[in-house]
N, CA, C and O atoms as CSV, one atom per row, in Angstrom:
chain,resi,resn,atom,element,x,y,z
A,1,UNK,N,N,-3.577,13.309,9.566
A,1,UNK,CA,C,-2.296,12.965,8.984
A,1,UNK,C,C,-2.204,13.634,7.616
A,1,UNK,O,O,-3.185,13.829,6.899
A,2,UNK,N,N,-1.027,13.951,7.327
A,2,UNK,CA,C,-0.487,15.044,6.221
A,2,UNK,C,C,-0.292,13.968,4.751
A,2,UNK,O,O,0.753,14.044,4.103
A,3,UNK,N,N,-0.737,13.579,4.586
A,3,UNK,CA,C,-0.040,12.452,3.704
A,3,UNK,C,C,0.363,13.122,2.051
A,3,UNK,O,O,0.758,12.445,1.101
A,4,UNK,N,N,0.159,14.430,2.057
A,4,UNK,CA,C,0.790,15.422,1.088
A,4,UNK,C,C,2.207,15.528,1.047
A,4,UNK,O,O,2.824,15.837,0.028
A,5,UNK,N,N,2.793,15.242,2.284
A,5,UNK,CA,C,4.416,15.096,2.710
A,5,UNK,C,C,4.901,13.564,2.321
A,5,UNK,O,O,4.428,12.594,2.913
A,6,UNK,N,N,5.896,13.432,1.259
A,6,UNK,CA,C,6.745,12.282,1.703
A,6,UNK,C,C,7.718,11.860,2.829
A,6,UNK,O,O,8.849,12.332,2.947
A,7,UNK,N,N,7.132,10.847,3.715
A,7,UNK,CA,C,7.529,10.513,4.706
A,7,UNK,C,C,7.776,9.157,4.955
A,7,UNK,O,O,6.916,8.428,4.460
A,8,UNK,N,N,9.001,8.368,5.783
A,8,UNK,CA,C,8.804,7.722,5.964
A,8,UNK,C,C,7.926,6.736,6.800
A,8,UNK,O,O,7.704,5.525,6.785
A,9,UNK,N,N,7.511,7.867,7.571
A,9,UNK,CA,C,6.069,7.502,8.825
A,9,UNK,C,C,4.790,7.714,7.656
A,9,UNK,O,O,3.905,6.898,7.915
A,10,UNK,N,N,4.575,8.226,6.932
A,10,UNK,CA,C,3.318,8.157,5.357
A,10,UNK,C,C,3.724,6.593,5.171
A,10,UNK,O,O,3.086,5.541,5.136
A,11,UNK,N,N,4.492,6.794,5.115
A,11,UNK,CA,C,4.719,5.384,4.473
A,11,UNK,C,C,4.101,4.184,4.611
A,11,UNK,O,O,3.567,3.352,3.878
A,12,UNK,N,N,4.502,4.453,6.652
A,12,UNK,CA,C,3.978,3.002,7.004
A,12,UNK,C,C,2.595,3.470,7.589
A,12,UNK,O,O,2.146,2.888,8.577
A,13,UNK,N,N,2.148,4.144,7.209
A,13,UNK,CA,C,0.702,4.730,7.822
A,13,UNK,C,C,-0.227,3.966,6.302
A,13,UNK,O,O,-1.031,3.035,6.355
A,14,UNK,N,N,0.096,4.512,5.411
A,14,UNK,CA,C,-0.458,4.060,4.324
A,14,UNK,C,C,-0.867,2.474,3.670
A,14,UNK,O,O,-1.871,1.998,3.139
A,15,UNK,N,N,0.700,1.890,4.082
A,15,UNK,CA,C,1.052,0.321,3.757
A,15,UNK,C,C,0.024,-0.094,5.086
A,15,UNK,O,O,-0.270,-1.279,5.242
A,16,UNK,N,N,-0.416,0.789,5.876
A,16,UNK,CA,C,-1.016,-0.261,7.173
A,16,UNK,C,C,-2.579,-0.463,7.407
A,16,UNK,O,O,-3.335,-1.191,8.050
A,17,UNK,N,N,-2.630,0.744,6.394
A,17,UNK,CA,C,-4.172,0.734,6.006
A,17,UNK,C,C,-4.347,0.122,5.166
A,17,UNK,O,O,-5.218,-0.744,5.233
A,18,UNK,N,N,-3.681,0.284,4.144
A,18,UNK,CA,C,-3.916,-0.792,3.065
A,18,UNK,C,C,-4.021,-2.210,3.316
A,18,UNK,O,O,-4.658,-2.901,2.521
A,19,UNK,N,N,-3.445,-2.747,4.375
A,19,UNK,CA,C,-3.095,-4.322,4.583
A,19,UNK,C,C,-4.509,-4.668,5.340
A,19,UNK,O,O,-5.013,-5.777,5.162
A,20,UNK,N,N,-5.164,-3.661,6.218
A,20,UNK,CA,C,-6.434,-3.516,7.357
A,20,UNK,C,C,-7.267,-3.890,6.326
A,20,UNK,O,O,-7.766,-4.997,6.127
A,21,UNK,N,N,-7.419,-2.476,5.434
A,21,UNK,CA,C,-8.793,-2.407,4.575
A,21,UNK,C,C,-8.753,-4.136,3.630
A,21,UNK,O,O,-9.615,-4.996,3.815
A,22,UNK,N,N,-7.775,-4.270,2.833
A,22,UNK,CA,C,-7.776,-5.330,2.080
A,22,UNK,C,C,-7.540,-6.495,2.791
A,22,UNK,O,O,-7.148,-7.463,2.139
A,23,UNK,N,N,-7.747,-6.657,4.404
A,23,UNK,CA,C,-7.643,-7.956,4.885
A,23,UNK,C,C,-6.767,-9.001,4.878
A,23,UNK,O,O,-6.987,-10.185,5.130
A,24,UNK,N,N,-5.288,-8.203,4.422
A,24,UNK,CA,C,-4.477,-9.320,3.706
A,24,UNK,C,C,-3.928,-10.095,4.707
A,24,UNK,O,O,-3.474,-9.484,5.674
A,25,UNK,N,N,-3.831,-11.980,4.692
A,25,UNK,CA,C,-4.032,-12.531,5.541
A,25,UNK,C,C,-2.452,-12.872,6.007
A,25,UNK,O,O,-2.156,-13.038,7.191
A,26,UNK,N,N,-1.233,-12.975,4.628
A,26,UNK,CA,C,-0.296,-12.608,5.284
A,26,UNK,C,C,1.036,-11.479,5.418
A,26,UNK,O,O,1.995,-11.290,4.670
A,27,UNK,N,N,0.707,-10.953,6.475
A,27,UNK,CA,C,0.976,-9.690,6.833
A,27,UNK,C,C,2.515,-9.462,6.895
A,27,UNK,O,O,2.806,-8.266,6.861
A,28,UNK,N,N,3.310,-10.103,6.957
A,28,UNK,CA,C,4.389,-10.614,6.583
A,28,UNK,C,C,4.857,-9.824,5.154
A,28,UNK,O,O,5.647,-8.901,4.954
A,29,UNK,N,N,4.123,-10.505,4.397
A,29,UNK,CA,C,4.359,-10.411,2.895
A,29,UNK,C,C,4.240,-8.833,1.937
A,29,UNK,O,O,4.437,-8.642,0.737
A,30,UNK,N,N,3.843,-7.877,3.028
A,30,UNK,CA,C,3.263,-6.104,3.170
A,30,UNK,C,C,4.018,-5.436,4.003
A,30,UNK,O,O,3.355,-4.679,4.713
A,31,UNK,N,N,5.098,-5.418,4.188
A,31,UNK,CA,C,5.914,-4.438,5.081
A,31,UNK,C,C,6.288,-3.007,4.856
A,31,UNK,O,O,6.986,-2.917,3.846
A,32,UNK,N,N,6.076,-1.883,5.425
A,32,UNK,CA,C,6.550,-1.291,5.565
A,32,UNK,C,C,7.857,-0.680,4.955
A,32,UNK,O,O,7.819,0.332,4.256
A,33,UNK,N,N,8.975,-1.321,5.244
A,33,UNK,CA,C,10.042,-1.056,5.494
A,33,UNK,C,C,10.711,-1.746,3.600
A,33,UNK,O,O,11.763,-1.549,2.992
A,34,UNK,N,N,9.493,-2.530,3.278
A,34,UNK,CA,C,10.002,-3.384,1.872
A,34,UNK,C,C,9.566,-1.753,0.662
A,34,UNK,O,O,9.811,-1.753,-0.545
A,35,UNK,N,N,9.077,-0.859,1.231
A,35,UNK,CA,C,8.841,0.564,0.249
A,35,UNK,C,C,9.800,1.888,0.639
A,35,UNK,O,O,10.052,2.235,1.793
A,36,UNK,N,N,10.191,2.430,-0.362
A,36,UNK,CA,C,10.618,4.177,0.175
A,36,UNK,C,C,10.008,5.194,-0.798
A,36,UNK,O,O,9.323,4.970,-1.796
A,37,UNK,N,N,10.492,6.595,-0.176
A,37,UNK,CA,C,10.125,7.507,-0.919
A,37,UNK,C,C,10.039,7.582,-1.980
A,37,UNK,O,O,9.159,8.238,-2.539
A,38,UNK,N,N,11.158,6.763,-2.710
A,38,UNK,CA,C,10.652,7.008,-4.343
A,38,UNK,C,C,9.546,6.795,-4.900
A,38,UNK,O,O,9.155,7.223,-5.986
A,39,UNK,N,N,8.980,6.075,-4.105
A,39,UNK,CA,C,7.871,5.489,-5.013
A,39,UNK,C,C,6.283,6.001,-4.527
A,39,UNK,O,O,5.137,5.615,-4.755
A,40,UNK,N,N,6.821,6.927,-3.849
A,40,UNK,CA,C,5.924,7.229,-2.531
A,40,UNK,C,C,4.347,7.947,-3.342
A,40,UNK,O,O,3.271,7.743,-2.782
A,41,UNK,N,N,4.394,8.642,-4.466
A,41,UNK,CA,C,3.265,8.967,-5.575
A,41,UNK,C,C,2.529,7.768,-6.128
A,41,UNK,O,O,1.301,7.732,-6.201
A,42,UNK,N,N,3.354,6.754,-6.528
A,42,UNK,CA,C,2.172,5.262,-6.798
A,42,UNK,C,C,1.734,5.007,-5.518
A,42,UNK,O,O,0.504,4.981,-5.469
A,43,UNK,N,N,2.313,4.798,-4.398
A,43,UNK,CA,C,1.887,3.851,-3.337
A,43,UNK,C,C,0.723,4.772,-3.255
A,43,UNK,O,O,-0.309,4.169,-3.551
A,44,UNK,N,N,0.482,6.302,-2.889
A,44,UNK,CA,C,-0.423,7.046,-2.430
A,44,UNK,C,C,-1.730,6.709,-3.200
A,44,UNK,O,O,-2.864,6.493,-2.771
A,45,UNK,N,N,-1.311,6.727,-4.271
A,45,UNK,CA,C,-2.475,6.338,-5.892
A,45,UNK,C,C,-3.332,5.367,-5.200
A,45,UNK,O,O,-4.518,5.480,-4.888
A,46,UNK,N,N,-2.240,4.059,-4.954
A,46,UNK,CA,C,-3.067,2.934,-4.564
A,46,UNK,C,C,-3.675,3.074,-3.275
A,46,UNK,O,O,-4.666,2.405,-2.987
A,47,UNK,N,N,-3.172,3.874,-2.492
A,47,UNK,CA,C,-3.810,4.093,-1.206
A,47,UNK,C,C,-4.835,4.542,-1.558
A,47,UNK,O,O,-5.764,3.733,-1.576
A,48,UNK,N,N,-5.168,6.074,-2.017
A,48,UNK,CA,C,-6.666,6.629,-2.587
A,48,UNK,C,C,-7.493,5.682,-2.949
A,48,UNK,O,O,-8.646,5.651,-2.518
A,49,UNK,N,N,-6.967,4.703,-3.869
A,49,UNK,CA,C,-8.053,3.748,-4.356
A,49,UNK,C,C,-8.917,2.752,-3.765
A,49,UNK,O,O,-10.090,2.380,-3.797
A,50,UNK,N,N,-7.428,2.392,-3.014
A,50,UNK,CA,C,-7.810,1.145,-2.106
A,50,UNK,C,C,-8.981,1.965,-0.472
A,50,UNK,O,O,-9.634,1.248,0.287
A,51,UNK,N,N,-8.923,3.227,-0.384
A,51,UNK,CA,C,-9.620,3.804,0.693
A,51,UNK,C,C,-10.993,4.551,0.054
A,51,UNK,O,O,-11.971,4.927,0.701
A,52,UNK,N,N,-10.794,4.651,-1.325
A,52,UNK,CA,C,-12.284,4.968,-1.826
A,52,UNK,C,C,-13.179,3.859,-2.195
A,52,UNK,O,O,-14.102,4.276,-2.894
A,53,UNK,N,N,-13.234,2.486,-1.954
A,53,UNK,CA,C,-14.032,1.701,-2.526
A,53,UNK,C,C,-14.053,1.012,-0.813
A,53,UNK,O,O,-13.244,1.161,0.102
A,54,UNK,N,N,-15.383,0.204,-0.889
A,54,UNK,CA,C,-16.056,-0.398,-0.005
A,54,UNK,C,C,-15.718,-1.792,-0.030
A,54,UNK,O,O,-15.632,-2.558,0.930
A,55,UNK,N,N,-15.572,-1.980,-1.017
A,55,UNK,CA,C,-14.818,-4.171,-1.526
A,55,UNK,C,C,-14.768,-3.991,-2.524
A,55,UNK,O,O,-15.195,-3.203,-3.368
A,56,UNK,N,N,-13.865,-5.246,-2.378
A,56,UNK,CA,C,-12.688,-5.840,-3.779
A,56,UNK,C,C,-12.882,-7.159,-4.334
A,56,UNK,O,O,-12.763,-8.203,-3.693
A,57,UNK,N,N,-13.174,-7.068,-5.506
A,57,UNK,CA,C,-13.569,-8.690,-5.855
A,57,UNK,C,C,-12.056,-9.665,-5.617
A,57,UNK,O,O,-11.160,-8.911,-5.236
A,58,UNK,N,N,-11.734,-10.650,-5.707
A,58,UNK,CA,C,-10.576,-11.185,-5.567
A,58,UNK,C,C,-10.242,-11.030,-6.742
A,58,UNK,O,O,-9.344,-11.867,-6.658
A,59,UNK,N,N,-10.165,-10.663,-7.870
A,59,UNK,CA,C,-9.379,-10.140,-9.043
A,59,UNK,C,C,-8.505,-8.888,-8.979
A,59,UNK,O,O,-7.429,-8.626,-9.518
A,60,UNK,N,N,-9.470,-8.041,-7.974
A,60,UNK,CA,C,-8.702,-6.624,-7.780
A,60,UNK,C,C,-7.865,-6.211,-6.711
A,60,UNK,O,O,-7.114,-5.243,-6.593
A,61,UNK,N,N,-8.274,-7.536,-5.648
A,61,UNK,CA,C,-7.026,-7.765,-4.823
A,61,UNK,C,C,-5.685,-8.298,-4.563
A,61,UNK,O,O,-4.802,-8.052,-3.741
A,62,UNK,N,N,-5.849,-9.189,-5.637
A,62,UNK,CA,C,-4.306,-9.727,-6.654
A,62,UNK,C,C,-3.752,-8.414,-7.111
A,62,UNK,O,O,-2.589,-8.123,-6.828
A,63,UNK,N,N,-4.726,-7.377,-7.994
A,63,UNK,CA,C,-3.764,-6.610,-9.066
A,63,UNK,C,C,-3.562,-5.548,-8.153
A,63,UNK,O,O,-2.998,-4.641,-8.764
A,64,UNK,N,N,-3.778,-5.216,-6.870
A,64,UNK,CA,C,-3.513,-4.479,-5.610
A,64,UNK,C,C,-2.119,-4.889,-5.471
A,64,UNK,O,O,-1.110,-4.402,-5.982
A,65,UNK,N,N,-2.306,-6.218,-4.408
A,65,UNK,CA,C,-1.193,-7.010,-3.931
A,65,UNK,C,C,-0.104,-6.763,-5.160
A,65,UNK,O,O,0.600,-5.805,-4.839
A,66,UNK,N,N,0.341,-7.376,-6.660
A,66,UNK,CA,C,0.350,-7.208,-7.427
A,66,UNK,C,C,1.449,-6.018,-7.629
A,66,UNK,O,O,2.678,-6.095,-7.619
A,67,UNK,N,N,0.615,-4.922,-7.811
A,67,UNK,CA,C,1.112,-3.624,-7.815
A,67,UNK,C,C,1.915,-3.289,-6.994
A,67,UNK,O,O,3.059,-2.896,-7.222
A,68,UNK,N,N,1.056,-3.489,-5.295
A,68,UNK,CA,C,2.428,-3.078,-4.348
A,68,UNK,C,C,3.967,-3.667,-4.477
A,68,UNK,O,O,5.037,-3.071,-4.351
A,69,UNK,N,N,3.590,-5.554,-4.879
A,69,UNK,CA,C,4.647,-5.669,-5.152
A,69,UNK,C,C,5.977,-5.189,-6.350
A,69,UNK,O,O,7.200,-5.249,-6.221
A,70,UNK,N,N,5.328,-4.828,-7.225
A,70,UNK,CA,C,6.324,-3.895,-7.746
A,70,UNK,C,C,6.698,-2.653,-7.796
A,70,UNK,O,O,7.213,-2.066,-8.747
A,71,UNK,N,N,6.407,-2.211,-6.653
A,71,UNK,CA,C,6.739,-0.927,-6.118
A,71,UNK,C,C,7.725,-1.004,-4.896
A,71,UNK,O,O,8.206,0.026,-4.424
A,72,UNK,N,N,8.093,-2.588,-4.261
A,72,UNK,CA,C,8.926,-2.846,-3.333
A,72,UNK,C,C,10.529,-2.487,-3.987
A,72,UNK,O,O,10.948,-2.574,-5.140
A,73,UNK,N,N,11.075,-2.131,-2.944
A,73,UNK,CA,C,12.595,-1.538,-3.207
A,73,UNK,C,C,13.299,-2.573,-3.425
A,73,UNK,O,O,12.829,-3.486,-2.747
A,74,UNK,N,N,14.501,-3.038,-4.230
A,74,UNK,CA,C,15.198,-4.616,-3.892
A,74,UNK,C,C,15.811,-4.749,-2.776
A,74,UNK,O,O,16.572,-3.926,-2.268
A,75,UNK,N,N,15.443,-5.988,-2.278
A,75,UNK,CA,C,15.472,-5.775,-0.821
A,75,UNK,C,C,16.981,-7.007,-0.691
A,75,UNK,O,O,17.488,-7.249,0.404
């Protein structure tokens, strides 16, 4: 996967790993469809991050969660 391209399929490729790797329990609350392109350079950031580390203390999974949420579009 190209994830050099802004896409809306990056998109939900990214948000879906992220929700896997960090275990988040409700899945609901991580959609897809709640992000767009604009923002599509932070989300990636957090993707890199969240796919280069092995675990997350629960401090750094708040400021994850956290983050994505202010990167959601007003919905």
């Amino acid at each position: 996967m190209d994830l050099t391209q802004k896409s809306v399929e990056n998109v939900e490729y990214m948000i879906e790993q992220i929700k896997e790797k960090l275990k988040v329990l409700n899945l609901g609350a991580i959609k897809p469809s709640h992000f767009n392109e604009e923002m599509y350079e932070e989300l990636r950031d957090i993707y890199d991050l969240v796919m280069k580390k092995a675990s997350f203390s629960p401090n750094e999974m708040q400021a994850i969660v956290e983050e994505l949420g202010s990167l959601r579009k007003g919905l």
